[in-house]
N, C-alpha and C positions, 0 to 999 in steps of 0.2 A: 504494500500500500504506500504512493504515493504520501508525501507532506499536503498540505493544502497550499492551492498555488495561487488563491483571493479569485478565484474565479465570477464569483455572485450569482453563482448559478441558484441556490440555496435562499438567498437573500431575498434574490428578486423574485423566483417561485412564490414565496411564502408572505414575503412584504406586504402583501395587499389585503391585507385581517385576515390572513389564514393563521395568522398566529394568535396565541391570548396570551394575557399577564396577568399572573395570581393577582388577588385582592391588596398582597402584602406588597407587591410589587408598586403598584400602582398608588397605596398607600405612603410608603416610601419619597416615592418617586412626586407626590403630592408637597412633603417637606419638603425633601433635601433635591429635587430636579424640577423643578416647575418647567422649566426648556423640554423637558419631555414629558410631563403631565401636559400638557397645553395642547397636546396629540392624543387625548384622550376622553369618549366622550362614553356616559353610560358603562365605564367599566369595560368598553372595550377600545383596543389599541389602529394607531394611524389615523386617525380622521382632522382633515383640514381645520388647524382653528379659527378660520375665517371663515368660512362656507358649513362645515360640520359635514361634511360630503369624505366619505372612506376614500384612501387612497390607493393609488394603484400600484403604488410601491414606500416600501420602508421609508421614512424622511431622514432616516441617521446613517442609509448608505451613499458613502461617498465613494466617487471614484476619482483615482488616483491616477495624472498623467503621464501616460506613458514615457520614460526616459529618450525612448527612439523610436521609430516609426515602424518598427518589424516588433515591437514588443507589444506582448500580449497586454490586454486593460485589466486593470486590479484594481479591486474592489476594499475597503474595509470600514467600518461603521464606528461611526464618531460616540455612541456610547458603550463600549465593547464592555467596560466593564459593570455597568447596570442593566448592560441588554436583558430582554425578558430569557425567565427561565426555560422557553419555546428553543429561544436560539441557543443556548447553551447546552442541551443537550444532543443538538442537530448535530451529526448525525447521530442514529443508535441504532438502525439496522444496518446490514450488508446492504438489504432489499430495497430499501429507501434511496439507499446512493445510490444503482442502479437504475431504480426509478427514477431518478433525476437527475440521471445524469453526469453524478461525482464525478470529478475529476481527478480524485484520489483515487482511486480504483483503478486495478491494475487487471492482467489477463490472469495473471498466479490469484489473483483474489479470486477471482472466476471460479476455476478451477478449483480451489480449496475454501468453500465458502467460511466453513464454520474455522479454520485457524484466520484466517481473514474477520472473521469477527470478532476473536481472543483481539485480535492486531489494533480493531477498532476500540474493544472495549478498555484494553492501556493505553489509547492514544487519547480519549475523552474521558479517562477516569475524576484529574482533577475536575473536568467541567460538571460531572454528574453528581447529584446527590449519593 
């Protein structure tokens, strides 16, 4: 298995209220982040605070300019470390990166699903409860 290489594949999938944030999250985030409470209406997450209109993608990915013109575009999100608990556990299947696309995933992962998922499950240990 690949490192992750900020592809957004993940980001911009899910960005658009496919995600939630616990109550506590969002509590929190009510004190100590008003910049992203402001993205939050009814307890659920991304929606315009001007309009109240869901968005179609995350407000805190940003992307980062390419160094040179054959480099690939990289993605990374301006609250990484209050991101909701959604994103932090992305990924946690094999099936899921697959399904979307990973860009960590490799033909040996393929091929060996479940040590490919031992591989995933120490590479996202700190992010998981």
């Amino acid at each position: 298995m690949k490192e992750c290489n900020q592809c957004g594949k993940c980001c911009i999938k899910y960005g658009d209220g496919a995600l939630s944030a616990t109550k506590e999250e969002i509590d929190l985030w009510e004190l100590f982040n008003p910049e992203i409470f402001k993205y939050v209406k009814d307890n659920e997450i991304w929606f315009d605070p001007d309009t109240g209109i869901q968005l179609t993608r995350c407000p805190f990915l940003d992307v980062e300019t390419p160094k040179h013109a054959a480099a690939k575009t990289k993605y990374t999100c301006s609250i990484y470390l209050d991101r909701p608990e959604d994103c932090r556990h992305y990924p946690s299947l094999i099936s899921e990166m697959i399904r979307d696309e990973c860009e960590m995933i490799e033909i040996s992962d393929l091929n060996n699903v479940d040590k490919a998922q031992t591989t995933l499950n120490i590479l996202m240990k700190d992010s998981r409860s």
